[in-house]
C-alpha positions in Angstrom: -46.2 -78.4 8.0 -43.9 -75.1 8.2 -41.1 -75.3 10.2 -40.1 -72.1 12.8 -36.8 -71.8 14.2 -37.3 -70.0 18.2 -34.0 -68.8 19.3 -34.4 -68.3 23.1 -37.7 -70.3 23.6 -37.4 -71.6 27.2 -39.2 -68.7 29.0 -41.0 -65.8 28.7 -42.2 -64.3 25.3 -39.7 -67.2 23.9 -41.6 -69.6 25.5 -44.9 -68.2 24.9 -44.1 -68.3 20.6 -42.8 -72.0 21.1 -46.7 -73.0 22.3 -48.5 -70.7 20.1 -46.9 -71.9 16.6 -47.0 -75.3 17.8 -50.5 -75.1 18.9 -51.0 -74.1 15.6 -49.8 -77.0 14.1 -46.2 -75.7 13.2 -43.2 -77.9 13.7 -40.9 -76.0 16.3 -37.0 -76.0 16.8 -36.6 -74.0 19.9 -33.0 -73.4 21.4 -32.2 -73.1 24.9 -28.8 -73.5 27.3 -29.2 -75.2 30.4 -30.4 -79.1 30.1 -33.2 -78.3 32.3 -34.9 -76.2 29.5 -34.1 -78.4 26.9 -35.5 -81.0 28.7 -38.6 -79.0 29.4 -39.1 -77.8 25.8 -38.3 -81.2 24.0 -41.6 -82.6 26.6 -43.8 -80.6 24.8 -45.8 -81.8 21.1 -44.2 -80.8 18.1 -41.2 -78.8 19.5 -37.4 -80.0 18.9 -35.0 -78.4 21.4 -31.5 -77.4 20.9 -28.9 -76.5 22.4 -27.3 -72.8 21.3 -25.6 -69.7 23.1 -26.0 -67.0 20.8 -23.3 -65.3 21.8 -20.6 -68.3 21.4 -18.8 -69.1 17.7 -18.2 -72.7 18.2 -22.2 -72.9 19.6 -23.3 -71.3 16.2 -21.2 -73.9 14.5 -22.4 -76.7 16.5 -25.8 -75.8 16.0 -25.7 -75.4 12.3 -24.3 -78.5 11.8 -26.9 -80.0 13.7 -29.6 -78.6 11.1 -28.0 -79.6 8.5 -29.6 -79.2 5.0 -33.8 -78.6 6.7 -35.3 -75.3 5.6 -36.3 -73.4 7.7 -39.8 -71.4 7.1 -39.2 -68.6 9.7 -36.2 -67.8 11.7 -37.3 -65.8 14.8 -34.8 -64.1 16.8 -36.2 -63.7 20.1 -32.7 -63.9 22.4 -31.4 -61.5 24.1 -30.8 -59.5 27.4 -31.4 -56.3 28.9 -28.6 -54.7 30.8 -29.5 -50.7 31.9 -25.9 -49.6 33.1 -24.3 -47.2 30.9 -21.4 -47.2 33.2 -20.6 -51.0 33.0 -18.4 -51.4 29.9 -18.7 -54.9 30.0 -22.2 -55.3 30.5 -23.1 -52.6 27.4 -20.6 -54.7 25.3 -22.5 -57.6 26.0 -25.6 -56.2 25.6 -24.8 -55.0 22.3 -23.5 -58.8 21.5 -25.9 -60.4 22.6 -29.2 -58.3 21.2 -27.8 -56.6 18.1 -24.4 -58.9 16.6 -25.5 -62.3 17.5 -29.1 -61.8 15.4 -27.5 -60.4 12.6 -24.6 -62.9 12.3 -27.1 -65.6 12.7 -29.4 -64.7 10.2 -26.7 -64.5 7.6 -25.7 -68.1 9.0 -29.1 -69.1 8.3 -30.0 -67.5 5.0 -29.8 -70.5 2.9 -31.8 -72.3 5.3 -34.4 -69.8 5.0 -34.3 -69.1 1.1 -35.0 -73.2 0.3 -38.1 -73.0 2.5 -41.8 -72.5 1.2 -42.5 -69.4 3.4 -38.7 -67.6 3.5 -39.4 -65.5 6.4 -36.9 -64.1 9.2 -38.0 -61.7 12.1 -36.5 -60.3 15.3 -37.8 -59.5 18.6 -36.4 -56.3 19.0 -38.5 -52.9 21.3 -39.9 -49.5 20.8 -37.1 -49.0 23.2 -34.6 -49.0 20.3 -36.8 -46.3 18.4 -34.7 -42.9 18.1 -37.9 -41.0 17.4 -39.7 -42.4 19.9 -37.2 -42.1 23.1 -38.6 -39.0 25.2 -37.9 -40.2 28.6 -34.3 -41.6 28.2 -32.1 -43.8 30.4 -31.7 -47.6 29.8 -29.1 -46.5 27.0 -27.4 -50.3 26.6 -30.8 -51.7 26.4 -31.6 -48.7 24.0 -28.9 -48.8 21.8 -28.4 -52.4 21.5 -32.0 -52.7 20.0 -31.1 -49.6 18.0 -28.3 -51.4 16.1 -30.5 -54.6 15.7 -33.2 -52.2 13.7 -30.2 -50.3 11.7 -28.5 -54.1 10.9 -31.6 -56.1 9.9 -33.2 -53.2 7.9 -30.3 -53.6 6.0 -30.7 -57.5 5.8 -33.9 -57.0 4.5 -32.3 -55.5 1.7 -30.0 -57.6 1.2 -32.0 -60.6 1.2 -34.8 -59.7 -1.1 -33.4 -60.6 -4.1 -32.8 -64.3 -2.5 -37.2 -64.0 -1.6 -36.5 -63.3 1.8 -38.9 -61.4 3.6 -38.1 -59.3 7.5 -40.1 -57.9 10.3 -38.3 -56.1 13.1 -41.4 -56.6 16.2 -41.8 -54.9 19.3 -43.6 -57.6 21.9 -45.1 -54.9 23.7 -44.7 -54.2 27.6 -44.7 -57.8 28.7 -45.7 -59.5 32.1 -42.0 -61.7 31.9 -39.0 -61.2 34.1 -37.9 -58.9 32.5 -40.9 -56.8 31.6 -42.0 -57.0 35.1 -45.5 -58.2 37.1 -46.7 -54.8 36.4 -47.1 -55.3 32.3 -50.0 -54.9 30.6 -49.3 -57.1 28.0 -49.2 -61.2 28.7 -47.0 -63.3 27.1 -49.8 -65.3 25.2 -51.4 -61.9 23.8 -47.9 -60.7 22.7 -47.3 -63.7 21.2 -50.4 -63.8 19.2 -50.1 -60.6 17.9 -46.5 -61.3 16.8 -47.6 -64.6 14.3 -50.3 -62.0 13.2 -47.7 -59.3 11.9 -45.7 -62.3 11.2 -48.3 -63.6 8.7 -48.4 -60.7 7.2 -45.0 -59.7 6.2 -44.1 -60.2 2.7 -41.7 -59.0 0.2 -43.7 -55.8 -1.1 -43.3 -54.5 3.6 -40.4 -56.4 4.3 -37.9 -54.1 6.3 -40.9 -53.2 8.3 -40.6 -52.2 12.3 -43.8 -52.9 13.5 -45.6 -53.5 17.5 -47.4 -56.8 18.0 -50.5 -54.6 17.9 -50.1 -53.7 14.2 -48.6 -50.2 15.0 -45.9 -48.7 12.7 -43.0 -47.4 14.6 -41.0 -44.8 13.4 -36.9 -45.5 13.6 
């Protein structure tokens, strides 16, 4: 069976990937922080929980040595956070850590991983929010930018990794009914996560670099 790598997989649309590509038959490392939501993850069939903060050196390191030499089919970012204030410095820096730096470094911490599996696929969960093109009603600029700076820095893996047979989606869940998406969302966590394998599935070397909705929509940078 293929093996998927979840970063953030303990709620929401993390949560909501962890049961769909285990339900279909995948084999699931999930990462979490709090021992509660390891606990919860490691309960369920064919998921292996571990612990990582993304935005923490010594985690990365911890974690990587804990996956030692297993490839890894697809690494999915989904991580990451959604502060609004422009006018909190150190809420936008984190923002921009958290969703945009941590991704990128990780998937270059992962590449070999990655490049010794069957499937050699990498995506990241990243919004039409982060879309220049698309932004006509403003506001949320950390949220904006940060997943502005993820597009710009994993297009660019996706060139850099093709010669190695690595292929890269950047995915836009949709407006999701999670914390953070709100009650009010159209889109539920199981549909957005469907859709996402789907596009998922499809990426290959010939679109890789591709920003994409769970929906099958192209959207423009």
């Amino acid at each position: 069976m293929p093996t998927i790598l979840i970063t953030g997989g303990s709620r929401g649309i993390g949560r909501a990937l962890v049961q769909d590509y285990a339900a279909h038959g995948w084999d699931v490392i999930a990462t979490a922080r709090s021992e509660d939501d390891l606990a919860e993850l490691n309960a369920m069939d064919k998921v292996e929980a571990l612990e990582l903060d993304v935005g923490e050196d010594e985690s990365i390191d911890r974690f990587v040595e804990q996956l030692g030499d297993r490839p890894i089919d697809l690494f999915l970012n989904n991580a990451g956070i959604a502060s609004i204030d422009a006018d909190d410095r150190a809420g936008f820096l984190k923002t921009l850590e958290i969703n945009a730096v941590a991704p990128t470094m990780l998937a270059r911490r992962l590449k070999d991983h990655v490049a010794q599996s069957d499937q050699k696929k990498m995506a990241v969960v990243t919004s039409r929010m982060g879309s220049i093109g698309d932004n006509d009603g403003g506001g949320y600029i950390p949220y904006r930018a940060s997943k502005a700076a993820v597009n710009a820095a994993w297009k660019s893996l996706a060139i850099d990794m093709k010669p190695d047979g690595i292929a890269i989606a950047m995915l836009h869940p949709g407006h999701v009914k999670t914390d953070m998406g709100g009650s009010g969302a159209p889109v539920t966590p199981a549909d957005s996560a469907s859709g996402l394998r789907k596009q998922i599935d499809e990426t290959n070397l010939s679109n890789s670099g591709r920003f994409v909705g769970y929906d099958g929509a192209a959207i423009e940078w």
